[in-house]
PyMOL CGO cylinders between C-alpha atoms (Angstrom):
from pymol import cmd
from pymol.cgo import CYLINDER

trace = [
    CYLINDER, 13.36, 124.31, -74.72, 14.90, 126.15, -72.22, 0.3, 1, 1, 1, 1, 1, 1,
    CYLINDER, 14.90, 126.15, -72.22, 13.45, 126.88, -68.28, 0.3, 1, 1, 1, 1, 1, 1,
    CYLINDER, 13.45, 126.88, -68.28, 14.07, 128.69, -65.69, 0.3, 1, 1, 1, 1, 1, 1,
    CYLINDER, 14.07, 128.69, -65.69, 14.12, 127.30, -62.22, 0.3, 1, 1, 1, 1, 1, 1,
    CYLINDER, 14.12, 127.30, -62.22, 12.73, 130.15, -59.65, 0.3, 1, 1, 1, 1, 1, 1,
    CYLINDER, 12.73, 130.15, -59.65, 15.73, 130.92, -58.15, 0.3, 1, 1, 1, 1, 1, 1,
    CYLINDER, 15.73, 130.92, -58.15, 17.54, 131.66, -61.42, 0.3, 1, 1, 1, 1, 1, 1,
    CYLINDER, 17.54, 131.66, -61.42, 14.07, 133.89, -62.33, 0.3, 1, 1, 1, 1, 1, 1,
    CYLINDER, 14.07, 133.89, -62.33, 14.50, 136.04, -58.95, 0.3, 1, 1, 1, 1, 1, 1,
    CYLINDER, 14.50, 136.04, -58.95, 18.17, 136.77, -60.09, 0.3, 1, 1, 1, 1, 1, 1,
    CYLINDER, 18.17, 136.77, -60.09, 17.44, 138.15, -63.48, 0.3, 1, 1, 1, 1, 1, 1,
    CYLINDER, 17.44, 138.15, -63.48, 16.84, 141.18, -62.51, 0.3, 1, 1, 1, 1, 1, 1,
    CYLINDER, 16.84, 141.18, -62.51, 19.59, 141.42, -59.10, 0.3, 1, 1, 1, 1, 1, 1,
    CYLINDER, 19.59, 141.42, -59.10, 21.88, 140.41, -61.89, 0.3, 1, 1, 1, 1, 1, 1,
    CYLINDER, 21.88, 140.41, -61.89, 21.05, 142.20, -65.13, 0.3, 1, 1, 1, 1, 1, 1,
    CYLINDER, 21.05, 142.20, -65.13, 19.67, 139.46, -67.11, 0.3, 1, 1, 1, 1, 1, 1,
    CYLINDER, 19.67, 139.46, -67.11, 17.13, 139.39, -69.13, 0.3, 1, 1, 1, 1, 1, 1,
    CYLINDER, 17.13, 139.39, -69.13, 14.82, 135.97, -69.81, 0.3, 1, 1, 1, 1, 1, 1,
    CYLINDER, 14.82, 135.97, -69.81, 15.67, 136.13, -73.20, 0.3, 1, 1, 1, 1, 1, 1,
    CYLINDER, 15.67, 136.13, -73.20, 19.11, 136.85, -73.05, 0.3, 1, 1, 1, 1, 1, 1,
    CYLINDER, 19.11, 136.85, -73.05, 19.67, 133.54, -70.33, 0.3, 1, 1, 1, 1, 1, 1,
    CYLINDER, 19.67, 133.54, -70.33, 17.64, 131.64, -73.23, 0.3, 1, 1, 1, 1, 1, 1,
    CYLINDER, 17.64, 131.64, -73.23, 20.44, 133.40, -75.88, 0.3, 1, 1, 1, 1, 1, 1,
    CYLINDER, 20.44, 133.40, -75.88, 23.30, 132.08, -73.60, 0.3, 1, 1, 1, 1, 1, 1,
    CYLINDER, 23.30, 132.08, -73.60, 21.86, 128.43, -73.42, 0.3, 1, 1, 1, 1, 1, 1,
    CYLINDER, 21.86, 128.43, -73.42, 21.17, 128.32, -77.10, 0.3, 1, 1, 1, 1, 1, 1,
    CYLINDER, 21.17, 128.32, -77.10, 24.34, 129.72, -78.11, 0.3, 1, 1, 1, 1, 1, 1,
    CYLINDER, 24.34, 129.72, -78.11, 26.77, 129.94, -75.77, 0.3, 1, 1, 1, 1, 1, 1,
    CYLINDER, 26.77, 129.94, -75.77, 30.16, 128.07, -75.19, 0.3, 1, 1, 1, 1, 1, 1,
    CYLINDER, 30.16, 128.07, -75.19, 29.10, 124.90, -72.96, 0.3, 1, 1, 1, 1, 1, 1,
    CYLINDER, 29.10, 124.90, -72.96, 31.69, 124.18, -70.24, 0.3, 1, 1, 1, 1, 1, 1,
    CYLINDER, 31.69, 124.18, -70.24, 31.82, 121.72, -67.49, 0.3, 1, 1, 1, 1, 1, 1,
    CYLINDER, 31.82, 121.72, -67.49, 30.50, 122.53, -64.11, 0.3, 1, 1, 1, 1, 1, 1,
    CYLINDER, 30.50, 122.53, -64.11, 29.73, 121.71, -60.39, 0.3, 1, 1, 1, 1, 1, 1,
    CYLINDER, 29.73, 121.71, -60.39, 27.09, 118.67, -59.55, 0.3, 1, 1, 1, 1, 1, 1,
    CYLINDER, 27.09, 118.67, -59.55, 26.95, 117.51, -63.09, 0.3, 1, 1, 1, 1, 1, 1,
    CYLINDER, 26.95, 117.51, -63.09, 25.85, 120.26, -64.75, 0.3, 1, 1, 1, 1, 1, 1,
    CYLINDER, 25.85, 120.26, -64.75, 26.39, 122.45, -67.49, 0.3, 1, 1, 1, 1, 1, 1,
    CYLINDER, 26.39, 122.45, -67.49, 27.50, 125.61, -67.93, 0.3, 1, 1, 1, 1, 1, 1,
    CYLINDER, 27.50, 125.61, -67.93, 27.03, 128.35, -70.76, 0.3, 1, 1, 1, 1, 1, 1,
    CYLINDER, 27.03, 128.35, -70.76, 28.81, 131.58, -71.68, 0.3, 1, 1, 1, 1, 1, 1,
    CYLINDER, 28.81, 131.58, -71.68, 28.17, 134.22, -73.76, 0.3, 1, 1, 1, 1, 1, 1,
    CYLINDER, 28.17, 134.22, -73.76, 28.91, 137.71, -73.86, 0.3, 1, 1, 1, 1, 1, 1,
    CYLINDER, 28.91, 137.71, -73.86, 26.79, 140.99, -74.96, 0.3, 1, 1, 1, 1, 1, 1,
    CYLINDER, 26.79, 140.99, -74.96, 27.45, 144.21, -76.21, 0.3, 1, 1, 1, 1, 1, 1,
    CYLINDER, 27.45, 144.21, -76.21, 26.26, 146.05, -73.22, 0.3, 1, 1, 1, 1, 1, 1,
    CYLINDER, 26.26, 146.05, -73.22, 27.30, 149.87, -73.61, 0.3, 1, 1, 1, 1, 1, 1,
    CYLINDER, 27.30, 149.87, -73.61, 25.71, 151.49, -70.71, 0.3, 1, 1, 1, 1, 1, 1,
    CYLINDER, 25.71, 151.49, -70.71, 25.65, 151.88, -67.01, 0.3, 1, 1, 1, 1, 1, 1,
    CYLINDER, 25.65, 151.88, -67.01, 25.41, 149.12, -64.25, 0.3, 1, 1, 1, 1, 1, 1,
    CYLINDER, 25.41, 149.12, -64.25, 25.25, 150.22, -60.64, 0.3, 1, 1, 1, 1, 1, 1,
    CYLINDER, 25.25, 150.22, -60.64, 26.41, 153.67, -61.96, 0.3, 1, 1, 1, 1, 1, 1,
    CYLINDER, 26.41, 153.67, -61.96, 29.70, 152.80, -64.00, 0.3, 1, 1, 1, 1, 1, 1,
    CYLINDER, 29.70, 152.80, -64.00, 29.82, 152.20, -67.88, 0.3, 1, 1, 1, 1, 1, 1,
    CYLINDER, 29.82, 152.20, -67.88, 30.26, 149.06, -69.12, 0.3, 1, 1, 1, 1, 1, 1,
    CYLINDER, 30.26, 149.06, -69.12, 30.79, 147.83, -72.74, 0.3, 1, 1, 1, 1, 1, 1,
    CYLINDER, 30.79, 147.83, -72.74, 30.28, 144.40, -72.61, 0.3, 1, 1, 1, 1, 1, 1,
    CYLINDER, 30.28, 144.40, -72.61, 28.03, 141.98, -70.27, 0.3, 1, 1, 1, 1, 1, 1,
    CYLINDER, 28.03, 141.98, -70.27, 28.70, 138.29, -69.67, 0.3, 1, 1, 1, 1, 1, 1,
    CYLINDER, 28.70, 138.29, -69.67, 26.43, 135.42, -68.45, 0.3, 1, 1, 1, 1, 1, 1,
    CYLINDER, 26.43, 135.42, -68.45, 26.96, 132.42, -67.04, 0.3, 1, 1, 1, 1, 1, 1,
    CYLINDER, 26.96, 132.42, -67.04, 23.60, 130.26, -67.10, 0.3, 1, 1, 1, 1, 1, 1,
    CYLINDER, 23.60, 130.26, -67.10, 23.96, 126.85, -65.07, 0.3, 1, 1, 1, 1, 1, 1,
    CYLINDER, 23.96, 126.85, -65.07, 21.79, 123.97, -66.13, 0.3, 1, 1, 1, 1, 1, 1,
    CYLINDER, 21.79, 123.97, -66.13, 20.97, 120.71, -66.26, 0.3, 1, 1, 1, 1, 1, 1,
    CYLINDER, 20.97, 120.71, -66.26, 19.25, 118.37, -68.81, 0.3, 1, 1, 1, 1, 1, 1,
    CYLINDER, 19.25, 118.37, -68.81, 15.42, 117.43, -68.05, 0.3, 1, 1, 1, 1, 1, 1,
    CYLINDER, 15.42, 117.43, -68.05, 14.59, 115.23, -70.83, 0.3, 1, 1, 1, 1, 1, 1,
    CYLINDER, 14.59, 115.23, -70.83, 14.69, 117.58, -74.07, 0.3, 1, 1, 1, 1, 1, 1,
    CYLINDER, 14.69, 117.58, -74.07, 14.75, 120.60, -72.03, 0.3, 1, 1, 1, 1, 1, 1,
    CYLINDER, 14.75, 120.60, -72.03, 17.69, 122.85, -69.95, 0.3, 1, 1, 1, 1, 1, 1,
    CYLINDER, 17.69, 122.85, -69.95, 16.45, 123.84, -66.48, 0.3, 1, 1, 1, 1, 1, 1,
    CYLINDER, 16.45, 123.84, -66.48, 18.40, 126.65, -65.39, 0.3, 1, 1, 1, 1, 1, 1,
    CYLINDER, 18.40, 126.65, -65.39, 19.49, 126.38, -62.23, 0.3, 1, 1, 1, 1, 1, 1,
    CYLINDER, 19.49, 126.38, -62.23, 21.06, 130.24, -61.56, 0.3, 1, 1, 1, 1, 1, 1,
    CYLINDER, 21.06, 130.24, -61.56, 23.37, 132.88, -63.55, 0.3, 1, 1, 1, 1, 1, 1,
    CYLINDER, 23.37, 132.88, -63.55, 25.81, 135.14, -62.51, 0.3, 1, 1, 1, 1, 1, 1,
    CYLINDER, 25.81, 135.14, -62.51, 26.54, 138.03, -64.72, 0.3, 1, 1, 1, 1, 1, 1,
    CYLINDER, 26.54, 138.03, -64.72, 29.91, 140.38, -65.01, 0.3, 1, 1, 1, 1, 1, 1,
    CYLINDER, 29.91, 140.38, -65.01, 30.21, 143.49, -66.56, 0.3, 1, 1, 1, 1, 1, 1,
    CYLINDER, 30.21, 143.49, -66.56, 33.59, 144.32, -68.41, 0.3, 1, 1, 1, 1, 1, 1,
]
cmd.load_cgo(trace, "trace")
């Protein structure tokens, strides 16, 4: 199971993320080592539309968690546009 802490929730949508897409990234994403301990996942999205007024064909997020238990708690995301 996968949850979001509430900082990572108020990001979504300063980001572009989507709940379900952070959920995508955990489930199926390339895990890589990061800061504190934790773990973090990449995956990338056919985007083809606008962010912040340019076009964009792909999106890319970067979901940081760590392990509760069975569960992922994600801790934030940051999201680029390519």
């Amino acid at each position: 199971m996968v949850r979001l802490h509430p900082h990572a929730k108020e990001r979504l949508a300063e980001r572009g993320a989507t709940e379900q897409e952070v959920t995508a990234t955990i489930e199926g994403g390339e895990p890589f080592p990061a800061k504190f301990g934790r773990t973090g996942f990449r995956r990338n999205f056919a985007f083809t539309a606008l962010w912040r007024g340019k076009q964009y064909a792909t999106k890319q997020i970067e979901a940081y968690a760590t392990k509760e238990t069975d569960d992922w708690l994600v801790i934030t995301i940051v999201t680029r546009y390519f």
